[in-house]
N, C-alpha and C positions, 0 to 999 in steps of 0.2 A: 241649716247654717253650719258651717264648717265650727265653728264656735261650739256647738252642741256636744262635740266630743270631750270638753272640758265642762260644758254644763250641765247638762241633761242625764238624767233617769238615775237612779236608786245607786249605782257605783260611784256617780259621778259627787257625791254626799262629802266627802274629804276636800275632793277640788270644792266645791260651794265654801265647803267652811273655809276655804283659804280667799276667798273671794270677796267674805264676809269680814276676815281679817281686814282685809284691804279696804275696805267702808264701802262695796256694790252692794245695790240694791235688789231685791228680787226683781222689783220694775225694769233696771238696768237689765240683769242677765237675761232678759227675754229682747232685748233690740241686738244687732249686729255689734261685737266687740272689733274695732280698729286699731289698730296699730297707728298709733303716730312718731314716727321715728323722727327725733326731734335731734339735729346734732349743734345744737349751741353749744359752745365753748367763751372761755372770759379771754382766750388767746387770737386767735383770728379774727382779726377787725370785720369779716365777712362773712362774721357767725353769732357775732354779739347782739344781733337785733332778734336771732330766733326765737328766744323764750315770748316774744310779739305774736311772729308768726304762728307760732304752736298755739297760743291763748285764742288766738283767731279762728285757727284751724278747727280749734276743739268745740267753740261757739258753733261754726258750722255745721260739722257732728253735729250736734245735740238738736241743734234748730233741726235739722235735718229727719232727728228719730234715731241716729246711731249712738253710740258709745265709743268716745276715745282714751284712748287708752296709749299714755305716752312712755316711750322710751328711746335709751338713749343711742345714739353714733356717734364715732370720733371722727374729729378732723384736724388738717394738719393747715399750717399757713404756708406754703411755700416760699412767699418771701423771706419772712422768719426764717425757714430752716436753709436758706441760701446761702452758694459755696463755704460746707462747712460738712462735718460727718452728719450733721440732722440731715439733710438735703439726700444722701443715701435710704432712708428710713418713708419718706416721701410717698414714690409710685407704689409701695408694697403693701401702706395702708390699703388699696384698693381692695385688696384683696381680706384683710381684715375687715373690713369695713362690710363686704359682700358675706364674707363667714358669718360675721358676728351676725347679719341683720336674719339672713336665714334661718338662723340658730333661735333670735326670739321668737320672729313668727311661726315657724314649722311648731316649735315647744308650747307656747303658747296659745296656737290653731286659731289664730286671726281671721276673720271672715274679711277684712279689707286691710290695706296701707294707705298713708298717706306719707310721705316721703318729703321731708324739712332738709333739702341740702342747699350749701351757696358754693364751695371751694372744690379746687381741683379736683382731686380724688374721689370728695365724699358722692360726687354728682354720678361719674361712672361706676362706682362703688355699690351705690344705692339702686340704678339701674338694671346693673348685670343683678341685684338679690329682688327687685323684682319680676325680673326673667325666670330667676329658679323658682321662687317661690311659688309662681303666676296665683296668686288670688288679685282680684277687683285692688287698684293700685294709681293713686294722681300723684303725680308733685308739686310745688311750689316752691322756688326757692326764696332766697332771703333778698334778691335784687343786688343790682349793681351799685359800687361808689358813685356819688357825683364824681364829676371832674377837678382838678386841683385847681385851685387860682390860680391866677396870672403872673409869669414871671416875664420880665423883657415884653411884653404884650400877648403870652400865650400860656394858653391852661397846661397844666402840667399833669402828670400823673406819675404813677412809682418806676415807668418803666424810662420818663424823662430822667426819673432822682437817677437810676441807677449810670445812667450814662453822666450826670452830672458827677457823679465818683470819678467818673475816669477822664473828667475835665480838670474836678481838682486833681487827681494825681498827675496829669500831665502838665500843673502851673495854668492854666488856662481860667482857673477861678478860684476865689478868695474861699476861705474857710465860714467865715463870715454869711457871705451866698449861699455857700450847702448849706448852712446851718436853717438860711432863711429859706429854702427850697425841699428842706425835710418838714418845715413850720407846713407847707403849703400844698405838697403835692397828693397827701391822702386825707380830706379834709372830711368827711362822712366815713359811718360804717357801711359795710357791700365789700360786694367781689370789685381788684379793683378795674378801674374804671376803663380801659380797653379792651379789644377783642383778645381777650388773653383767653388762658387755659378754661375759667372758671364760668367768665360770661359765654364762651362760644360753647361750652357744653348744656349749660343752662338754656340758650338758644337753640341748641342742635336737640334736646328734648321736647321744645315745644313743635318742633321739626316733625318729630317720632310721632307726635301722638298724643304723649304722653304729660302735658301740662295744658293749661290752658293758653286765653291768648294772654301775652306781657309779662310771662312767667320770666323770661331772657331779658325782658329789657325795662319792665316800669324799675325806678330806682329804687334802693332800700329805704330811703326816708320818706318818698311818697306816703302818704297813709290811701291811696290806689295799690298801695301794696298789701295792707292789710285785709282789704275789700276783698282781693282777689286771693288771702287765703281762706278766710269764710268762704267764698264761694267754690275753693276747692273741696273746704271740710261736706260742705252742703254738694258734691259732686259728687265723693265718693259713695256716699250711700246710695245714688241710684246707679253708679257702675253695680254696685252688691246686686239690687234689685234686678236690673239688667244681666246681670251676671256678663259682662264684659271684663275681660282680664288682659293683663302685658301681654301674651301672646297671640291674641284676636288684635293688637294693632301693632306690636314692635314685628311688623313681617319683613319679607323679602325686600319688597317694593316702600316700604317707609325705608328703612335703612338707607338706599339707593336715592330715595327724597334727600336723606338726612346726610350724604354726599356732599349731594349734587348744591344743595343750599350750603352747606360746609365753601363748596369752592366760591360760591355767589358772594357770602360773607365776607370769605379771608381769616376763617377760622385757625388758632392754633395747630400747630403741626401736633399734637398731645391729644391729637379728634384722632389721627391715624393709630394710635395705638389703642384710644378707648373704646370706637365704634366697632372693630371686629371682638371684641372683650365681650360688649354687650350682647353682639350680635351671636357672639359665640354661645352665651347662654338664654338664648332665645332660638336655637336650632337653624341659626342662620349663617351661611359661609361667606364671607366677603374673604376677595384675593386681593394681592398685590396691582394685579392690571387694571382692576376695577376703576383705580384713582386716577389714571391721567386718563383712559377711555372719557372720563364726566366731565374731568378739567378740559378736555378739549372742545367741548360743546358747550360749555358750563361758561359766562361770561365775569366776570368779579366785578362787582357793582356798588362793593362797599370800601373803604379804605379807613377805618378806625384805628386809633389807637395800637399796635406802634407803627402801622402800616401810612398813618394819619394823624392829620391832626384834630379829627373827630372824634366824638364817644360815646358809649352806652344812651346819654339821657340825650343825645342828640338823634340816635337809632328810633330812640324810643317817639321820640315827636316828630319822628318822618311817617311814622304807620306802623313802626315795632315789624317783625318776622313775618309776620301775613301780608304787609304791605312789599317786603320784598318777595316774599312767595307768591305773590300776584305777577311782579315784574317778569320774577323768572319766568313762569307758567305762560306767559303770552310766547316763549319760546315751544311751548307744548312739553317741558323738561321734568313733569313732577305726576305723580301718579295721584289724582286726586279724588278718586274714590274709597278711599282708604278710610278705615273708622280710627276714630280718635277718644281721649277719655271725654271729649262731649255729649259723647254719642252721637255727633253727626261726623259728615264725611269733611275731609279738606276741603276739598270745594266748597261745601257748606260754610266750612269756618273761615277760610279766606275770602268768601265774596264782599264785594264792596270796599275791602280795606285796598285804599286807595295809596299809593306814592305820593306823599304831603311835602317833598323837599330832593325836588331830581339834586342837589348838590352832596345831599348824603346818602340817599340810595340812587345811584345814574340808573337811568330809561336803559334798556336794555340795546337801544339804538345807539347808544352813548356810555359804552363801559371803561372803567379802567382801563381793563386789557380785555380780548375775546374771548382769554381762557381764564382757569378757573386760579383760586387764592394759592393753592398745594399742587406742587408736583412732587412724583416720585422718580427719582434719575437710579440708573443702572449702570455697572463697567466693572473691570474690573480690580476696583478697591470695592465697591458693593454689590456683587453677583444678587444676590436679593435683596437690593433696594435700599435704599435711604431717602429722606423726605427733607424737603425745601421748601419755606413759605417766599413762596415767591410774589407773592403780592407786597411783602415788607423789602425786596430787593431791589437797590437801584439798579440800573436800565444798563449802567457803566458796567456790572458786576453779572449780567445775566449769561456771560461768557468770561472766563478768566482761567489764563495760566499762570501759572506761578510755582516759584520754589519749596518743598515741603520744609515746614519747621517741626518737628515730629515731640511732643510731650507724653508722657504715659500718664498723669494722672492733669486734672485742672487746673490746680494749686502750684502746679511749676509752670504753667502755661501763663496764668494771672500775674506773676513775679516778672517774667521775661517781658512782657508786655507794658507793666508799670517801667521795666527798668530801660524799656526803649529799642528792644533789640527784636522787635519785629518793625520791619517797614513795608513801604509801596511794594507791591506784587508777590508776597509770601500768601501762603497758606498755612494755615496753623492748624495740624492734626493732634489730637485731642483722644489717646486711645487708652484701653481699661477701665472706662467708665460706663460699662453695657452692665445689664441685668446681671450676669453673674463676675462680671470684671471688675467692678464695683467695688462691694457689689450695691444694686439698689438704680442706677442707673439716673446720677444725679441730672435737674439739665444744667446747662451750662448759658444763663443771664449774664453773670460777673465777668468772664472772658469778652463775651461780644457789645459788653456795655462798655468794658476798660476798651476795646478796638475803635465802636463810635465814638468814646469823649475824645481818643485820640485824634479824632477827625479823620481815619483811617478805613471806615465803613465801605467807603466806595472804592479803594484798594486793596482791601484785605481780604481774603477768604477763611472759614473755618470751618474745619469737616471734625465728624467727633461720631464715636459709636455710643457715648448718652445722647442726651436728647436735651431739646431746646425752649425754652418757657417760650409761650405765646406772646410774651411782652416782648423776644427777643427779633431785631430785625437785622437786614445785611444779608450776604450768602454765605449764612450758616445753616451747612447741612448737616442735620445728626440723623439718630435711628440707623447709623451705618450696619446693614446686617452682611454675613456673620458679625459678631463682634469678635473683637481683638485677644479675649479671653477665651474663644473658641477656635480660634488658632484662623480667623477669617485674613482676607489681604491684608486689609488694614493694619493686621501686627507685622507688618515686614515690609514697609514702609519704611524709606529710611531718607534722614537728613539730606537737604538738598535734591532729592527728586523730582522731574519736573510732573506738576499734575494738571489735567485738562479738565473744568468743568463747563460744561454746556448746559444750565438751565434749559435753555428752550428746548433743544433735543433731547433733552431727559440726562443725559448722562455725566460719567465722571468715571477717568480713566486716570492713572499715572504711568509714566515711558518709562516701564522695566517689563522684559518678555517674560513670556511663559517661561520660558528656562530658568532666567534668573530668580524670579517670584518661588517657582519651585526648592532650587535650591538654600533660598530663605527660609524660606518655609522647613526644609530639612535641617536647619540648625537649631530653629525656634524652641525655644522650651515654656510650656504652659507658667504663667505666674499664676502664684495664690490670692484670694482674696486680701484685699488691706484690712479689713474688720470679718471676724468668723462668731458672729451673733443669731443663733437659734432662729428664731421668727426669721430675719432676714436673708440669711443663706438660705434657709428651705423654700422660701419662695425667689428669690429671685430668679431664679429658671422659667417661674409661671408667670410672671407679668410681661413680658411679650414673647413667649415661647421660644426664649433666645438659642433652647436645643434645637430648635427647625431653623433658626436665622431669618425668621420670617417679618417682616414690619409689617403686614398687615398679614398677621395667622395667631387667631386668636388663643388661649391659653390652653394647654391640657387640662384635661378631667381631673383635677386629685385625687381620685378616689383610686 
């Protein structure tokens, strides 16, 4: 056992005694010691059920003949840190998160993980540190919100509240309402309750391989949640046994699953930035073409939350992930010989899981649309790409020209918008919010929440080089690469230009030549960061390799 290096033979006499501090038993030090990285926190409502999950986990373990061995992870709420300096601080955790988890287990010489994440970050986070690490490695996470009660006749959830902000500011609802709409829309602990950042990465892992089935979608308050993390505790010991580790299944062709079901879904545009991150530390290249090549074969077959007005526990009693992985797969679109932390193959684990509700996952005969949830468009304001959930765009909006309203940071854009001075046909550019522009590369919810309360969704466009929460819907494009702090088109972009966007043909251009764009460009002068903080400038370059300008090119080596 990899464990043996801190246990075993006559040198190893100081580590025992430290072991013995810690109240293990000599019985103990002879099973497999596990890591159970446990990231509860008393702050994010979709982390506060973990200390459950983990007692579960550990029971598992032990039933099992392992030893768990818990420690901790941070995690961040992204609502909470929304348009504000927190909200900079955000995507960088990832990369802390990846550090720190490394840094236990490698020191420590863990014979297995098991891996406790629910929120944005901590899920990619935890991922890319079981790619490095690769010992024997499952997840579970903490499951999804229910749905919020009923307002006007329909459930609500946070990504409804946030647009109800920008109902009231536009007069359109009483203080009173918000007030009874903040009572209602996050009514359970979990991740919340749409296809946002946290449940589509939760879901894109049981994709991978690498959880079991319902990991994405039974709810946090289920006690079917608890079940299924015993039985991941009782899992991981015979991955040990087996000796099956993250990189015998996070391969080429899962990834590519984990796509291709991303478009099926309607997963957050926040999947294009994580899955090459992961894939990057799993010895696997995923490019920029890869995503519309899938989307074009890929049919979208789900419309949750904010795309819909369905949700997690609705996903969940249609058949959960395998039930749509079966839909897809009658396409022939999924590679399903692949090993998984079951130890059997896809195919194995999806058989039989049937489609219990064609109105929340549609027959394959019968999709939303024939393509997939995410496209990535091209031109030249993004030579290397920017990404649109186009499955949350209405139909009015999947082609739009309009006048540039040009902001350098959020926070003047949020202002202009409350005070009325964007209308029908504008586009609202949104630049110096990229990784090192930032820096931190906030998204931006609060702009395109304040544009839907204004009833403006299906007029307005907003292009932006941060990037976009999963709750966020409309034609907002972010991940504009270069960013505007690496001197890409987007900084020279100016007031009143007219810009062309074409979802379906991928692209997105504005009418200024070469010539002129050039001679912008010759004037430009690099701005400095707004905040110059240690941990955060030194990474922001590496959360999406913003020196390449790549949206889908996974991070350098630090080393």
């Amino acid at each position: 056992m990899k464990s043996d290096f801190v246990k075993k033979g006559t040198e190893r006499a100081p580590h025992r005694s430290l072991f013995n501090a810690a109240g293990y038993t000599d019985e103990e030090l002879e099973r497999p010691l596990i890591g159970v990285v446990n990231s509860f926190n008393e702050i994010v409502p979709g982390h506060m059920n973990l200390d459950k999950i983990c007692e579960a986990v550990k029971k598992g373990i032990y039933l099992a003949g392992g030893v768990p061995v818990e420690i901790p992870a941070i995690a961040v709420c992204d609502g909470i840190a929304m348009n504000h300096t927190g909200m900079k601080y955000s995507l960088v955790t990832r990369e802390l998160i990846a550090d720190s988890t490394e840094a236990m287990a490698e020191a420590h010489q863990f014979d297995g993980l098991v891996m406790i994440p629910n929120c944005d970050k901590n899920v990619p986070g935890l991922l890319m540190a079981a790619a490095r690490v690769n010992v024997p490695t499952i997840f579970v996470s903490g499951g999804p919100m229910l749905a919020g009660r009923k307002m006007d006749g329909k459930r609500t959830c946070l990504s409804s509240l946030f647009e109800a902000v920008g109902q009231f500011n536009a007069g359109n609802m009483t203080e009173d309402k918000l007030h009874e709409f903040e009572q209602k829309a996050c009514p359970t602990c979990g991740s919340c309750s749409g296809m946002y950042t946290a449940n589509s990465m939760n879901c894109l892992t049981e994709v991978l391989g690498m959880a079991l089935r319902g990991n994405g979608t039974i709810p946090a308050v289920y006690s079917e949640r608890i079940r299924l993390a015993k039985h991941a505790g009782m899992q991981i010991v015979e991955l040990i046994k087996k000796d099956i580790r993250p990189r015998d299944i996070m391969t080429e062709k899962a990834f590519i699953n984990a796509l291709t079901m991303d478009m099926a879904l309607g997963c957050s545009t926040n999947s294009m930035l994580h899955l090459p991150a992961i894939a990057h530390e799993a010895g696997v290249t995923l490019n920029l073409e890869i995503a519309n090549e899938i989307s074009k074969k890929t049919p979208n077959l789900c419309h949750l939350a904010p795309a819909g007005d369905t949700f997690m526990e609705d996903l969940n009693e249609a058949g959960g992930i395998y039930a749509v992985m079966n839909e897809i797969n009658k396409l022939g679109l999924l590679s399903t010989d692949l090993l998984t932390v079951t130890g059997k193959t896809v195919a194995e684990n999806i058989a039989g899981c049937v489609n219990l509700d064609p109105e929340i996952i549609r027959p394959v005969e019968n999709p939303y649309s024939p393509y997939g949830g995410i496209a990535v468009l091209k031109g030249n304001i993004c030579p290397n790409g920017a990404v649109v959930k186009q499955s949350a765009v209405a139909k009015e909006m999947m082609v739009h020209t309009g006048p540039a309203r040009v902001f350098d940071c959020e926070d003047d854009a949020i202002v202009a918008i409350r005070e009325g001075k964007i209308v029908k046909g504008d586009v609202v550019v949104i630049r110096y919010e990229g990784p090192k522009g930032g820096p931190g590369m906030r998204e931006m919810l609060s702009p395109t929440s304040e544009i839907a309360g204004m009833g403006l969704d299906k007029d307005v466009a907003l292009i932006t080089d941060g990037r976009f929460s999963g709750a966020t819907r409309g034609a907002s494009i972010g991940h504009v690469a270069p960013e505007a702090a690496l001197g890409g088109p987007i900084a020279f972009i100016e007031e009143g230009d007219i810009i062309d966007i074409d979802i379906t043909n991928h692209s997105m251009n504005v009418r200024v030549s070469d010539e002129e764009m050039a001679a912008r460009k010759a004037k430009w002068q690099p701005r400095e960061p707004r905040i110059k903080k240690g941990y955060l400038v030194r990474y922001a370059s590496l959360v999406t390799s913003a020196d390449k300008g790549a949206v889908l090119q996974a991070p350098e080596e630090k080393k």
